[in-house]
C-alpha positions in Angstrom: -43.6 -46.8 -0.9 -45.6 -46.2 -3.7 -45.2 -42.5 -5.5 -48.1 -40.0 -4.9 -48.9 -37.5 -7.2 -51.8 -35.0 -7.3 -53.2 -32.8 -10.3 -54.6 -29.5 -9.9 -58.7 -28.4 -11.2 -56.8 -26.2 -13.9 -54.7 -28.9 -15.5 -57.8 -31.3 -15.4 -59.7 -28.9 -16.8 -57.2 -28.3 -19.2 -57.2 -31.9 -20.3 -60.8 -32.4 -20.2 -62.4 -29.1 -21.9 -65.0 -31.5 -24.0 -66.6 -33.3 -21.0 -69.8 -31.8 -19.1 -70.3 -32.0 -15.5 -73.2 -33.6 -15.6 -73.4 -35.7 -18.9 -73.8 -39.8 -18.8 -70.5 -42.0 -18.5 -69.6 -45.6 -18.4 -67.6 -45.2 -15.3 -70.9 -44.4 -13.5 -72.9 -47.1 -15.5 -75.8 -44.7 -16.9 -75.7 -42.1 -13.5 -75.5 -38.6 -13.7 -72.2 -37.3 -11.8 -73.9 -34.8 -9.7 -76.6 -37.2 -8.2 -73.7 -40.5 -8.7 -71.0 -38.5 -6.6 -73.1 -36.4 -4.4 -71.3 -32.7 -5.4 -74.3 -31.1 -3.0 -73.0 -33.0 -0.1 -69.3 -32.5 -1.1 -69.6 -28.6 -1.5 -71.5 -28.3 2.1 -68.3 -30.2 3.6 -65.9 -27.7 1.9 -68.0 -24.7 3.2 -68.8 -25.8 6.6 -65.1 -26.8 7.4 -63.7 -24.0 5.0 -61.3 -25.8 4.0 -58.9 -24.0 0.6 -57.3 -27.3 0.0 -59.9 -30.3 -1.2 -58.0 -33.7 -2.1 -60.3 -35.6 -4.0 -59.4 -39.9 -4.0 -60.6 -42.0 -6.7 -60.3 -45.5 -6.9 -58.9 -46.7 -10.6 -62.3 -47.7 -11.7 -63.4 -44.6 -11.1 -60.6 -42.6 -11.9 -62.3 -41.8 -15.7 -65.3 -39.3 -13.9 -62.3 -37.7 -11.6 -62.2 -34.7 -14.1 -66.1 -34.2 -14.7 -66.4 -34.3 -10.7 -63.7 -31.7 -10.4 -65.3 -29.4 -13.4 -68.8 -30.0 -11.5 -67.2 -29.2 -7.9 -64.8 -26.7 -8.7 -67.2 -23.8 -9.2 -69.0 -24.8 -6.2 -66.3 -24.0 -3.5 -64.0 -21.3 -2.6 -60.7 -23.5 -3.1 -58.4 -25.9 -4.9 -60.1 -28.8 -6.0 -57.2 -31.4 -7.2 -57.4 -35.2 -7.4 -54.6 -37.5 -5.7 -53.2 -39.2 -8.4 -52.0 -42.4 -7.0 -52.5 -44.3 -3.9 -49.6 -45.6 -1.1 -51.5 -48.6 -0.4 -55.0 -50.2 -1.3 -57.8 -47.3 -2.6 -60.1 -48.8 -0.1 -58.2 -46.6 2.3 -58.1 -43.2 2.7 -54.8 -41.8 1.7 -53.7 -39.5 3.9 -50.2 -39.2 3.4 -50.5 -38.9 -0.2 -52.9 -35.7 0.8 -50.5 -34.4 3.5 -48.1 -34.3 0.4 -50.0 -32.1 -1.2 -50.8 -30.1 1.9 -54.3 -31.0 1.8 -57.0 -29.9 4.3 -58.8 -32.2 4.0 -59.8 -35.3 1.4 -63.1 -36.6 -0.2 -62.7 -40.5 -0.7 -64.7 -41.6 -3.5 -66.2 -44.9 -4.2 -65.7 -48.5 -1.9 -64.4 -47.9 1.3 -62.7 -50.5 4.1 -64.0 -48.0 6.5 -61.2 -47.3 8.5 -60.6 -45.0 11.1 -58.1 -41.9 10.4 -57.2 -39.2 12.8 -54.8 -36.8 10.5 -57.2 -34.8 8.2 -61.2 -34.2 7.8 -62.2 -36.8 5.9 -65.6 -37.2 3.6 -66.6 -40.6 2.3 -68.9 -40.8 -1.1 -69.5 -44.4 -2.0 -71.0 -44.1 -4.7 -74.6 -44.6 -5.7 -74.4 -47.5 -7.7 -77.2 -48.9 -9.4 -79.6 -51.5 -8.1 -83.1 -53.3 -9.0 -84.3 -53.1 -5.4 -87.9 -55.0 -7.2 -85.1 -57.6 -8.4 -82.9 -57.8 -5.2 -86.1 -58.7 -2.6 -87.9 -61.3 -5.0 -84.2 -62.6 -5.1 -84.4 -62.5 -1.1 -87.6 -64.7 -1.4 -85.4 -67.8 -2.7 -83.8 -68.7 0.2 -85.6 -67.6 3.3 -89.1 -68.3 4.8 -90.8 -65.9 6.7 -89.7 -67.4 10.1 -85.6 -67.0 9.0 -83.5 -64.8 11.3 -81.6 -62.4 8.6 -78.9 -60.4 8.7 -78.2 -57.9 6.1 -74.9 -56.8 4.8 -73.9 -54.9 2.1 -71.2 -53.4 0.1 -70.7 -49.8 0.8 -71.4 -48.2 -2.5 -74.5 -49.7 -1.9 -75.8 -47.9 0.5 -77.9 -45.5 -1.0 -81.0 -48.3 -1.2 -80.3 -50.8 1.1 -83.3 -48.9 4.0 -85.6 -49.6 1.3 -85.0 -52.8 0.5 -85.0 -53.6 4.6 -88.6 -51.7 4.7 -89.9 -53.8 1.9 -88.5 -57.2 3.6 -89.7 -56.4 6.9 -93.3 -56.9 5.6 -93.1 -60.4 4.5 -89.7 -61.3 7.0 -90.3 -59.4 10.7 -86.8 -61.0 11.9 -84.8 -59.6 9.1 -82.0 -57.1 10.3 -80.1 -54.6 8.8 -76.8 -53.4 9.6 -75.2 -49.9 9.6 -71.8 -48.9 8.8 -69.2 -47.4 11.2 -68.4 -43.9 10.1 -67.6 -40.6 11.7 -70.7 -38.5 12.3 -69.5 -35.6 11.1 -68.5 -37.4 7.6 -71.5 -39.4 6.5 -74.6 -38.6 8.9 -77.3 -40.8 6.5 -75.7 -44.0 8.0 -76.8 -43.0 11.5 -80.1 -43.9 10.5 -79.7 -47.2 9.7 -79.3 -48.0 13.2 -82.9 -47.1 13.8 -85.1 -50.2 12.6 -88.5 -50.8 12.3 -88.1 -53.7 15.6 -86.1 -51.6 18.0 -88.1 -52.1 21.2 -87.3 -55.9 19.9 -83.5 -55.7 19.8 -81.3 -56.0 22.8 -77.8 -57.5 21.6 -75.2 -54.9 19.6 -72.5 -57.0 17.6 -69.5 -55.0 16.3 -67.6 -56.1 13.1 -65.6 -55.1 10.3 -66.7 -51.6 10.8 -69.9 -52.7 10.5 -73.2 -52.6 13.6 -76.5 -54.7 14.3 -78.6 -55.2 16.9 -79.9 -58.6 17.1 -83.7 -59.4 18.1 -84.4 -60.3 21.6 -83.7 -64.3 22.5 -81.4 -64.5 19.7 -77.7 -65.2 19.4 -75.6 -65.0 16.5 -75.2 -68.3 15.2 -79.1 -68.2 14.5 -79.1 -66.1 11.8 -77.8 -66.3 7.9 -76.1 -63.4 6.0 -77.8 -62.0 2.7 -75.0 -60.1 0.9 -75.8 -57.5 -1.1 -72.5 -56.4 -3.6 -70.2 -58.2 -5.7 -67.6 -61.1 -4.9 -64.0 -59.3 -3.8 -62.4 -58.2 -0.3 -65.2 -57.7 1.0 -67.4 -60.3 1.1 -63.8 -62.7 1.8 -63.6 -60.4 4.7 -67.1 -60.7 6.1 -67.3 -64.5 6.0 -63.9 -64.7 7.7 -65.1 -63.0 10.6 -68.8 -64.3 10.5 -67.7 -67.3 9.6 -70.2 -69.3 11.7 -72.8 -67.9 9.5 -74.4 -68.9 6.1 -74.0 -66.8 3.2 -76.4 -65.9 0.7 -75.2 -63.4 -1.8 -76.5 -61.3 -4.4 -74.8 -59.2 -7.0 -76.3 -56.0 -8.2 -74.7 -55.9 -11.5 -75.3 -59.7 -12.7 -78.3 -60.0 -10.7 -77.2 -63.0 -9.9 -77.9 -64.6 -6.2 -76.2 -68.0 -4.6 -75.6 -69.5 -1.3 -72.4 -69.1 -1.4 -70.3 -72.7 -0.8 -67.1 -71.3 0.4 -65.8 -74.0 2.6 -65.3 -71.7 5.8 -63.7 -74.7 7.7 -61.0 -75.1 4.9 -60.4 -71.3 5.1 -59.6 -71.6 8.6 -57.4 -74.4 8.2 -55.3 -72.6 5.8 -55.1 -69.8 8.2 -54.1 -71.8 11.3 -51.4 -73.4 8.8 -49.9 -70.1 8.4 -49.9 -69.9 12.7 -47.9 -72.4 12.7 -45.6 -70.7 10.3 -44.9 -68.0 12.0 -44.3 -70.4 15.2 -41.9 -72.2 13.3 -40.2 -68.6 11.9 -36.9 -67.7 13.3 -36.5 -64.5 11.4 -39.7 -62.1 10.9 -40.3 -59.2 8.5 -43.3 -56.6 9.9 -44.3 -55.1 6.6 -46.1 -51.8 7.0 -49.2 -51.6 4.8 -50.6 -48.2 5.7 -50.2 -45.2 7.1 -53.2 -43.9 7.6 -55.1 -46.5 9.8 -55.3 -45.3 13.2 -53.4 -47.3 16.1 -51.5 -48.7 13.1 -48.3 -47.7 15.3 -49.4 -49.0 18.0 -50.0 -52.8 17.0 -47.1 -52.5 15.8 -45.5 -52.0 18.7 -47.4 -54.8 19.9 -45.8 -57.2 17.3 -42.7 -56.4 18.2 -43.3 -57.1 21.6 -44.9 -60.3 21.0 -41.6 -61.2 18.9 -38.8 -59.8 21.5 -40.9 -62.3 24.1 -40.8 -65.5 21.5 -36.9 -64.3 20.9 -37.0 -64.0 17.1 -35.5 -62.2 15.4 -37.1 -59.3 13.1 -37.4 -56.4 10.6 -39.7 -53.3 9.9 -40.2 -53.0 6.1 -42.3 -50.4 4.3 -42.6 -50.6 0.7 -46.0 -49.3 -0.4 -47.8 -52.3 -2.5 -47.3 -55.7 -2.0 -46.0 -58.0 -5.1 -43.7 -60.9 -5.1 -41.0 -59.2 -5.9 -40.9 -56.6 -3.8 -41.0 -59.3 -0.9 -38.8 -61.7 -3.0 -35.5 -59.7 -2.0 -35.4 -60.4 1.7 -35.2 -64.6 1.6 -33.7 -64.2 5.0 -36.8 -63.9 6.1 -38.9 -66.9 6.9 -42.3 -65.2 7.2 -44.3 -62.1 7.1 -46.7 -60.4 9.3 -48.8 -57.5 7.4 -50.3 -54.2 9.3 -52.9 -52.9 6.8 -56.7 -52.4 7.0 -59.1 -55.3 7.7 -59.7 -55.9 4.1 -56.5 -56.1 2.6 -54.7 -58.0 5.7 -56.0 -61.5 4.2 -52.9 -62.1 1.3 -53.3 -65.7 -0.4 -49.4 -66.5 -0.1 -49.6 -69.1 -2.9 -47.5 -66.6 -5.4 -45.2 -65.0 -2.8 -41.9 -67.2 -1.3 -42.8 -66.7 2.1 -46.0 -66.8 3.8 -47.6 -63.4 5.1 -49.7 -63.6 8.3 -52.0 -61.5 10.4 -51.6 -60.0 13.3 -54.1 -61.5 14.5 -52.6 -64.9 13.7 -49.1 -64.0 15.3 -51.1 -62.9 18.4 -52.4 -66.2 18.4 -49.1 -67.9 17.7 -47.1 -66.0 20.2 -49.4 -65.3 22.9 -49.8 -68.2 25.1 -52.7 -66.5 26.3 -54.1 -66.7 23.1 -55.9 -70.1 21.8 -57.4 -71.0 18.7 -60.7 -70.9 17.7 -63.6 -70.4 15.0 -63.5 -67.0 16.4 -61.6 -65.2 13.5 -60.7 -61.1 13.4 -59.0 -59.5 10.3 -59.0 -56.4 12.6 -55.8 -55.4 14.0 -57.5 -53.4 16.1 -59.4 -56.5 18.2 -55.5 -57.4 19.6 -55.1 -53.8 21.3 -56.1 -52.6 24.5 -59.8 -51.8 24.8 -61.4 -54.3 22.3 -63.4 -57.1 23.7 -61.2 -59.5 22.4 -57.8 -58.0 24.2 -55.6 -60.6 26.0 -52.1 -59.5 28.0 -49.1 -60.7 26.4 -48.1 -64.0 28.7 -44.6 -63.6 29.5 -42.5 -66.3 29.8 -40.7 -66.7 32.4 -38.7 -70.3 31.1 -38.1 -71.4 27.5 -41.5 -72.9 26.5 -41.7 -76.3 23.5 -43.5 -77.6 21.1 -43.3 -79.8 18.1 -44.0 -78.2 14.9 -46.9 -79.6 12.9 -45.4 -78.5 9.7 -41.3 -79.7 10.2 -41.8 -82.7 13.2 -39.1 -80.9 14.7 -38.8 -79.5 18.8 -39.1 -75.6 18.7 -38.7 -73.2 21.6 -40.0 -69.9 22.7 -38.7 -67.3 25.4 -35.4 -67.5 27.0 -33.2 -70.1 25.7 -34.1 -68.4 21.9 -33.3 -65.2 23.6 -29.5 -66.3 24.6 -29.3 -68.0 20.8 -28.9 -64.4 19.3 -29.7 -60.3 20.4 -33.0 -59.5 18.5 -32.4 -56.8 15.8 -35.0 -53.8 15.3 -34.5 -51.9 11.9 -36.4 -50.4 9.6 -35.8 -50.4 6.2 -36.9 -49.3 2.5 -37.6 -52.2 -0.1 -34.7 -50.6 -2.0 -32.0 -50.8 0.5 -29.7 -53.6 1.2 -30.4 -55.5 4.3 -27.3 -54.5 6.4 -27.5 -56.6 10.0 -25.7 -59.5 11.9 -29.4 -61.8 11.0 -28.6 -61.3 7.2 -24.8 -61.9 7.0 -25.5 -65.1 8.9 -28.3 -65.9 6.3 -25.7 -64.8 3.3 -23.0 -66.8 4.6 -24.8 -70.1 4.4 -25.7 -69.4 0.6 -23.9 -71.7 -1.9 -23.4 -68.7 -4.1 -22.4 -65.1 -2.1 -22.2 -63.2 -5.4 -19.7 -62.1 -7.6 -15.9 -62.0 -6.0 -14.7 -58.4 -5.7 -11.4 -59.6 -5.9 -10.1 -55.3 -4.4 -6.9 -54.6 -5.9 -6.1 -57.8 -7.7 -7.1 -56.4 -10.9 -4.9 -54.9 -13.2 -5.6 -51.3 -14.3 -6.4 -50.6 -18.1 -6.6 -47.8 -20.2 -10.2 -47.4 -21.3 -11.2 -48.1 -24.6 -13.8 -46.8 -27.1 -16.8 -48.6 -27.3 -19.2 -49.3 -30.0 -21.7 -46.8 -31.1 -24.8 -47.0 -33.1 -27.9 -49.0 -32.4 -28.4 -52.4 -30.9 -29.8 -53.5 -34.1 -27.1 -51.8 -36.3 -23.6 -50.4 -34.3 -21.1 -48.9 -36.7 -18.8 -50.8 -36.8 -21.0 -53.9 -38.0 -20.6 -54.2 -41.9 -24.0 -53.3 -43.8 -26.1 -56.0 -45.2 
């Protein structure tokens, strides 16, 4: 897991004694930091919840202002103002076991957001308000849509701040323009309650849920009627969006180029790749569940979902936490033949081009697995649409006989349920990306290698008296002769 830290208001105000609260910084791209990062609304959280302890979470391209935000907070609130200094998993997230570390009270989580449900501390989201040419953005709009289009409107979260008015402005030219509104607690961000208030309500009838995201759609409509206009830059994202609206045209345009396109990601191609990695984990006879939060809510219970799913296929598996993904974090388990990541809807999609095995959804093992399951354009990132509740929830099919197939990917018979049972016991561990893997699966795995590692060779070595050994530098020892 990655290593959390947190500094204190002293030591950054220590560090920081020639920066004003309020002065003009390139992190905030010409903003002041009061109006950019909301200290009013901040300081009102602290008092109403009184809470002694205020975490503050930056991303890292925001992480320059943390100290003028603390100096401009600090003095505001009766309390410690101190600023997590890094992040377990993705900053989209809100970090609460890096806060519990610290023995927050609560956090303020600054700048893009995944949106994400937590249930252990208060939490306060401040996206940001990041510049925008709203003139710029609706003559933009113009480009691609006629008066008659059916528009949906999505947006980046530090965003925001303007998108009402650009909707208001649109609506006057475009009545079948819609807006959407973000998913947050009401007690955290009450402005994006409004946004579910439009100017055609008596209009609307149909409420579509995604990606932590609402809109009602106009009466007589469906979803596959309507295009997307995209308002933020490309990243997680907008990938994120168009995977789960990915019936939908996208138009996008970017705030900070002012540059708008349709956008020609091939959707189809997308979900090609994905179902490749389906069959993956179909094929996979060993899997590794890789933990990538901590902080989602129900994050244990899909979890305990997967494994289900995984003790009914008879494979094999492992629980791994390790903080960040890289390659070669992953790299030192090659007994496993694929991956299955729990994280937030925005960092679940991982291109497995640089890693050695592929890394799957759960939505995709839920597909792969549950025979109750079949495939379709109808794509979640969402761990949450597989549990219990959702609209999209399907019981777990059990089988009752060994079920096969023929891989698309190896030509070769594969089995599910009993007979895969009887093969092998399934193994349940959890384990650290620094410890050895230490189970029955992984000695068989070892013992197939060509090369084990070096020979121990216990007590066939002679003991020796030990020696002196050279001293110096690398570049110069002393016993070298001088040049």
């Amino acid at each position: 897991m990655g290593s959390t830290s947190a500094f204190s208001s002293t030591d950054i105000l220590d560090r920081e004694t020639n920066v004003n609260p309020g002065e003009i910084t390139d992190r905030t791209t010409g903003a002041d930091i009061p109006e950019f990062y909301e200290i009013e609304r901040c300081q009102k959280f602290i008092q109403d919840g009184q809470f002694k302890r205020i975490a503050l979470q930056f991303p890292d391209e925001l992480l320059g202002d943390s100290s003028c935000v603390v100096k401009a907070l600090q003095p505001m609130v009766d309390g410690m103002v101190f600023i997590l200094g890094d992040t377990s998993y993705g900053s989209c997230c809100v970090d609460e076991v890096a806060a519990q570390h610290s023995n927050a009270d609560c956090i303020i989580h600054f700048g893009r957001s995944c949106l994400s449900q937590t249930v252990r501390l208060p939490v306060l989201h401040v996206f940001g308000k990041f510049p925008l040419d709203v003139t710029d953005c609706c003559e933009k709009f113009q480009t691609f849509a006629d008066v008659n289009s059916h528009v949906i409107i999505l947006f980046e979260t530090s965003y925001l701040h303007c998108v009402r008015q650009i909707h208001s402005i649109l609506l006057k030219s475009h009545p079948n323009v819609v807006l959407s509104y973000l998913n947050i607690p009401e007690n955290t961000n009450p402005v994006s309650e409004d946004l579910s208030k439009g100017d055609n309500c008596e209009n609307k009838t149909t409420i579509i849920s995604r990606c932590n995201r609402h809109f009602v759609l106009l009466e007589n409509t469906s979803l596959e009627n309507y295009s997307v206009f995209y308002i933020g830059c490309e990243g997680q994202t907008l990938s994120n969006l168009i995977m789960n609206f990915n019936q939908n045209q996208f138009f996008t345009y970017d705030p900070i180029t002012k540059m708008d396109e349709k956008h020609e990601t091939n959707t189809n191609r997308a979900l090609m790749k994905r179902y490749y990695m389906i069959e993956r984990i179909k094929d996979a006879d060993i899997v590794g569940i890789v933990i990538g939060t901590l902080g989602v809510n129900n994050y244990l219970d899909v979890i305990h979902r997967i494994k289900q799913l995984l003790k009914m296929a008879g494979k094999k598996f492992y629980t791994f936490v390790v903080g960040k993904l890289n390659t070669a974090k992953l790299g030192n388990f090659l007994e496993i033949d694929a991956f299955v990541l729990v994280s937030c809807s925005e960092n679940t999609l991982v291109d497995s081009k640089e890693f050695y095995k592929p890394i799957v959804t759960p939505f995709e093992l839920e597909i792969g697995l549950n025979s109750n399951r079949e495939w379709s354009v109808d794509y979640r990132t969402d761990f949450h649409e597989i549990l219990p509740g959702s609209e999209n929830y399907s019981e777990i099919k059990v089988l009752d006989e060994e079920m096969a197939d023929v891989s698309l990917i190896t030509n070769k018979v594969r089995t599910l349920g009993k007979r895969s049972n009887s093969r092998s016991n399934v193994t349940d561990i959890q384990i650290g990306s620094d410890k050895s893997v230490v189970a029955h699966t992984a000695a068989e795995h070892l013992s197939n290698r060509s090369w084990q590692g070096l020979e121990q060779a216990l007590g066939e070595t002679p003991v020796e008296k030990a020696e002196e050994g050279q001293t110096g530098i690398a570049m110069s020892y002393t016993s070298e002769p001088s040049k």
